[in-house]
C-alpha positions as a LaTeX table, in Angstrom:
\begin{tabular}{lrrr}
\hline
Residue & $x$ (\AA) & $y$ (\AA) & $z$ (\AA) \\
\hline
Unk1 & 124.31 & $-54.57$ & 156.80 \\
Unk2 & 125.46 & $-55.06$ & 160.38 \\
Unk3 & 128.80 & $-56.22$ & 159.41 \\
Unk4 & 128.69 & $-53.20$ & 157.08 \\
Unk5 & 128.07 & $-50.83$ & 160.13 \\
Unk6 & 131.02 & $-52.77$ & 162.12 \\
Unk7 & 133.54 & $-52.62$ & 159.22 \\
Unk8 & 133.20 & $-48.87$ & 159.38 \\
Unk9 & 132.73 & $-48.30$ & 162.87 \\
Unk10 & 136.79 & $-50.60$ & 163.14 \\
Unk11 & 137.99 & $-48.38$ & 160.31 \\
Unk12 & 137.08 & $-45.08$ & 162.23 \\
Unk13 & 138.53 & $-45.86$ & 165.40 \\
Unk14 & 141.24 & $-46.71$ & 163.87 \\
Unk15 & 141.54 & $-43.60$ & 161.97 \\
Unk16 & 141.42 & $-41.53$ & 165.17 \\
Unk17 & 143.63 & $-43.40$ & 166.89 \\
Unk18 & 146.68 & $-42.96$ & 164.35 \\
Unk19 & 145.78 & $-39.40$ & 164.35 \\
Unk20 & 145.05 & $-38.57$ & 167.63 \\
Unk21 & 147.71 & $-40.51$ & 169.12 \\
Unk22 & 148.93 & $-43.73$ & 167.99 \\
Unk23 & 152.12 & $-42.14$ & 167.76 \\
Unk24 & 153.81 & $-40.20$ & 170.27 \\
Unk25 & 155.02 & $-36.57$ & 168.95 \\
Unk26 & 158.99 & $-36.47$ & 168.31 \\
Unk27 & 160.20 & $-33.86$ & 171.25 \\
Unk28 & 161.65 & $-30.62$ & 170.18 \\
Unk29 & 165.62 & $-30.39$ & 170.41 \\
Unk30 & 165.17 & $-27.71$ & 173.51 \\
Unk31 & 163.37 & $-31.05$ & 175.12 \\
Unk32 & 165.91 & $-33.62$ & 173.81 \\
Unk33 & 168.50 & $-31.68$ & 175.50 \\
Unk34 & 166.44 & $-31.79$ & 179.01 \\
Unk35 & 166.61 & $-35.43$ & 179.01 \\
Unk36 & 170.23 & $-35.47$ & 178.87 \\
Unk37 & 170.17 & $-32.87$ & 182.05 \\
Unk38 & 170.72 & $-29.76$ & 179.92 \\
Unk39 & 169.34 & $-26.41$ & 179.95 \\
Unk40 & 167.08 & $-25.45$ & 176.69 \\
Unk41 & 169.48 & $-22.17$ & 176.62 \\
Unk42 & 172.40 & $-23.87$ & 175.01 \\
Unk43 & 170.97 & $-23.47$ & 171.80 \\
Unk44 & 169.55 & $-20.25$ & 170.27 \\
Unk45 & 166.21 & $-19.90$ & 169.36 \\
Unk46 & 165.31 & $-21.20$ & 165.94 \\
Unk47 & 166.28 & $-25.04$ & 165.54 \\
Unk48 & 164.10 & $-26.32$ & 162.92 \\
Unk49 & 165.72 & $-30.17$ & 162.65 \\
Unk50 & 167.42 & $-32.32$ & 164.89 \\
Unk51 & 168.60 & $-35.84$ & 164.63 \\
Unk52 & 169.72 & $-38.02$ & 167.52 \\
Unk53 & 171.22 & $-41.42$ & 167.43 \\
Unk54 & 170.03 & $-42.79$ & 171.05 \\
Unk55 & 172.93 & $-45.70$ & 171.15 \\
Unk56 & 175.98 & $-43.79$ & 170.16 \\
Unk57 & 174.77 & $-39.95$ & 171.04 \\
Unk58 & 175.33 & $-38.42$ & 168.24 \\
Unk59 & 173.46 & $-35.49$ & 167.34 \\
Unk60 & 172.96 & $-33.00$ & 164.61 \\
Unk61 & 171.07 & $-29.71$ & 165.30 \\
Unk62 & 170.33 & $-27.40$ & 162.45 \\
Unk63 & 169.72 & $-23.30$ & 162.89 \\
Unk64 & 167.11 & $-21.47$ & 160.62 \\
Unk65 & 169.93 & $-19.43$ & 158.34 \\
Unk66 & 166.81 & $-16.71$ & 158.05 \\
Unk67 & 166.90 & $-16.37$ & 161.55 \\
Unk68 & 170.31 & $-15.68$ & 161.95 \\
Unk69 & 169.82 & $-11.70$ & 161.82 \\
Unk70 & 171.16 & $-9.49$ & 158.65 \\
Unk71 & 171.04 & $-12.55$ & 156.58 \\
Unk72 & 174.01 & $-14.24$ & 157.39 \\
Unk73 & 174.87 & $-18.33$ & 157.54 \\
Unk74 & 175.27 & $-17.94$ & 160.98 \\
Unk75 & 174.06 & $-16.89$ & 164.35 \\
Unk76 & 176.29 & $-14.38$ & 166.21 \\
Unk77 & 175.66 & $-12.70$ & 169.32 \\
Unk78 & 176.79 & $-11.03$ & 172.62 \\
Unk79 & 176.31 & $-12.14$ & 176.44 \\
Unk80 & 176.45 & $-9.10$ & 178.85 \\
Unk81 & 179.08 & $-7.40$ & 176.28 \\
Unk82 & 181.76 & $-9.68$ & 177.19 \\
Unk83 & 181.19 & $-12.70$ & 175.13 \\
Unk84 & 180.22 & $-13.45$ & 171.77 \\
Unk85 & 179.27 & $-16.58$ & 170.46 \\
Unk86 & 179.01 & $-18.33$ & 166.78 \\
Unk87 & 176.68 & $-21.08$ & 165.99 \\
Unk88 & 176.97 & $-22.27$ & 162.68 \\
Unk89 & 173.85 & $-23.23$ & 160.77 \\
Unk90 & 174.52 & $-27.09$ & 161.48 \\
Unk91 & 175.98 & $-27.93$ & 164.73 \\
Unk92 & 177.06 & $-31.34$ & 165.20 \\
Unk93 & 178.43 & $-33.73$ & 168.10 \\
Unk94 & 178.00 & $-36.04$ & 170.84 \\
Unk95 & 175.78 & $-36.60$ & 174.31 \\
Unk96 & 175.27 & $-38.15$ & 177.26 \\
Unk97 & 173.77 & $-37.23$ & 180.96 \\
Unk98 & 175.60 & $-34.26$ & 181.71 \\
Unk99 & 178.25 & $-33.80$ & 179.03 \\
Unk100 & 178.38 & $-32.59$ & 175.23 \\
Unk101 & 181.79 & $-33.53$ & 173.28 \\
Unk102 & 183.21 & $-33.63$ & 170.25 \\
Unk103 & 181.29 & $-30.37$ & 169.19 \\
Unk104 & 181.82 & $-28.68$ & 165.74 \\
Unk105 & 180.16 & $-25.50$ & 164.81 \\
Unk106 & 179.89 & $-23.06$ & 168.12 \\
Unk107 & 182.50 & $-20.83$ & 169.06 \\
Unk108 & 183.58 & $-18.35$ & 171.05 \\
Unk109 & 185.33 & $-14.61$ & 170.38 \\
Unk110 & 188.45 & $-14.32$ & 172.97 \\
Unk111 & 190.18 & $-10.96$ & 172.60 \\
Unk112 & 190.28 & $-11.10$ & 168.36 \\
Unk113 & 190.33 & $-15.16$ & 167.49 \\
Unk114 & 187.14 & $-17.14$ & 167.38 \\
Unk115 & 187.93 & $-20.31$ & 169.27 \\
Unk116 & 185.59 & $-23.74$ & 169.10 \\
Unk117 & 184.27 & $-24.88$ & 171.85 \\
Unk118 & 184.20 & $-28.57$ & 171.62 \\
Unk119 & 182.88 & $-29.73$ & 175.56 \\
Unk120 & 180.59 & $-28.52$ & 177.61 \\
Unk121 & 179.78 & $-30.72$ & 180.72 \\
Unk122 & 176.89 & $-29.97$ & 183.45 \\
Unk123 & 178.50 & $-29.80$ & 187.30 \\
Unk124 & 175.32 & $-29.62$ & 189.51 \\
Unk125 & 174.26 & $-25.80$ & 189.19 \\
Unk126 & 177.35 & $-25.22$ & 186.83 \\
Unk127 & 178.12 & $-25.80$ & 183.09 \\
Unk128 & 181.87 & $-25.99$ & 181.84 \\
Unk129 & 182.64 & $-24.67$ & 178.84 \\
Unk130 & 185.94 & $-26.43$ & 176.87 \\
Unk131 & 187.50 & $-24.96$ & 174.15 \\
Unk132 & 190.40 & $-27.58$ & 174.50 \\
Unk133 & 193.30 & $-25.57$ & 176.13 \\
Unk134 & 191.09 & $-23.75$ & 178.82 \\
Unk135 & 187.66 & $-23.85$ & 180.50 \\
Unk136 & 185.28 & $-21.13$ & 181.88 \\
Unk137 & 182.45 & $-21.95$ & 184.29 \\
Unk138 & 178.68 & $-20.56$ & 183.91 \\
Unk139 & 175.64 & $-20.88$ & 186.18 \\
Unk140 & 172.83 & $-22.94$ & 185.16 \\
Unk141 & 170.52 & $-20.02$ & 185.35 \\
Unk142 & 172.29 & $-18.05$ & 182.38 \\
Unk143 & 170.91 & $-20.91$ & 180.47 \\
Unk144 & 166.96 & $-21.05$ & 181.15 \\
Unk145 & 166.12 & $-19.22$ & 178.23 \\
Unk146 & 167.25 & $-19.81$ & 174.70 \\
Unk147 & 168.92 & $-16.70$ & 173.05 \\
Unk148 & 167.93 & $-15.09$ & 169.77 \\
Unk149 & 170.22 & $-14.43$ & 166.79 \\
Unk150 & 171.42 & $-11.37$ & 166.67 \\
Unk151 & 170.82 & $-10.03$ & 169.54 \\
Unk152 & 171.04 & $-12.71$ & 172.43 \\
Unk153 & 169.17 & $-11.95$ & 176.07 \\
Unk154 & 169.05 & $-8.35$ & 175.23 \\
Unk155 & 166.33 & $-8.23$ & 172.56 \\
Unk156 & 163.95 & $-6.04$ & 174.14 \\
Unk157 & 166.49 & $-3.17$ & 174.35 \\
Unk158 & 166.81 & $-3.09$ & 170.31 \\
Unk159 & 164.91 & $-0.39$ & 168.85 \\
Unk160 & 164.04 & $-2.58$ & 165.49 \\
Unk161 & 163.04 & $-1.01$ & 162.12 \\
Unk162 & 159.30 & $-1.24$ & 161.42 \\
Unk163 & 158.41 & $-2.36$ & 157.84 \\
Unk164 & 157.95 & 0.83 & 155.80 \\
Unk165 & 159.92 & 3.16 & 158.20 \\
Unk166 & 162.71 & 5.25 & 156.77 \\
Unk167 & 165.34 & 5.00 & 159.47 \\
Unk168 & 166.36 & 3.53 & 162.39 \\
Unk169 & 166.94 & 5.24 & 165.92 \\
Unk170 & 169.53 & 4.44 & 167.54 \\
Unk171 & 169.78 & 4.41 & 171.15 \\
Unk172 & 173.34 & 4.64 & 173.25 \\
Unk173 & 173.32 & 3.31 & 177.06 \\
Unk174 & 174.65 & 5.17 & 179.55 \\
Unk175 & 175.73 & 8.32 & 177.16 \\
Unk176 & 173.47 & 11.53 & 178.36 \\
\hline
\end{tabular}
């Protein structure tokens, strides 16, 4: 009877220990990206897998296509009304400390043409984005938060259609 008692006394504490934590949780892609000394705001909001080879860097991330905004494949949206970026649903590439390369599915609107951009290296407070033939630098703090599909930083300022309502009101800045 003792051993009994012991036998299930073993097999409950190891029960709670592989499911209270035997294993450690697999970080989010927003925290992956911190310990290679990037901001979480790279990447929109709604990553829902990640993989990451820790000897070569190589890394897919892939987007939530329903989150993408007006159902499309991809996730499209301004910064302060002079940039607009592309994420594709899968975004693929390579990292180390302070420097993403090789990267295939973001992009960038200049004037009509979306362009790839394919680098993007940390410099201190700065990040430097490549699209092959030029560069553009960005403060870290632009970064801090992750935007949302759609409708990037500026979120709050979309009047959004209720479920059930009829139409949507539309607001204009600056006109009136």
């Amino acid at each position: 009877m003792l051993q009994h008692r012991r036998l299930v006394l073993l097999l409950a504490v190891a029960a709670a220990a592989a499911a209270g934590g035997g294993a450690s949780a697999k970080p989010t892609a927003y925290e992956a990206l911190a310990d290679y000394d990037f901001p979480p705001g790279i990447l929109p909001k709604g990553v829902v897998a990640y993989t990451l080879d820790n000897s070569t860097g190589a890394f897919t991330a892939t987007l939530d296509a329903s989150a993408s905004g007006a159902g499309k494949s991809v996730c499209e949206f301004s910064i302060q009304g002079s940039y607009s970026l592309r994420y594709q649903t899968k975004i693929t590439g390579k990292i180390k400390p302070d420097h993403l390369y090789n990267l295939q599915g973001v992009s960038v609107k200049v004037l009509f043409l979306w362009i790839n951009i394919v680098e993007v290296t940390r410099r201190g407070d700065n990040l430097e984005f490549s699209v092959g033939i030029a560069s553009a630098d960005f403060g870290i703090e632009n970064f801090l938060e992750c935007p949302n599909c759609g409708c990037g930083f500026d979120c709050n300022d979309l009047l959004m259609l209720k479920p059930g309502a009829a139409t949507a009101k539309l607001r204009l800045r600056g006109a009136f």
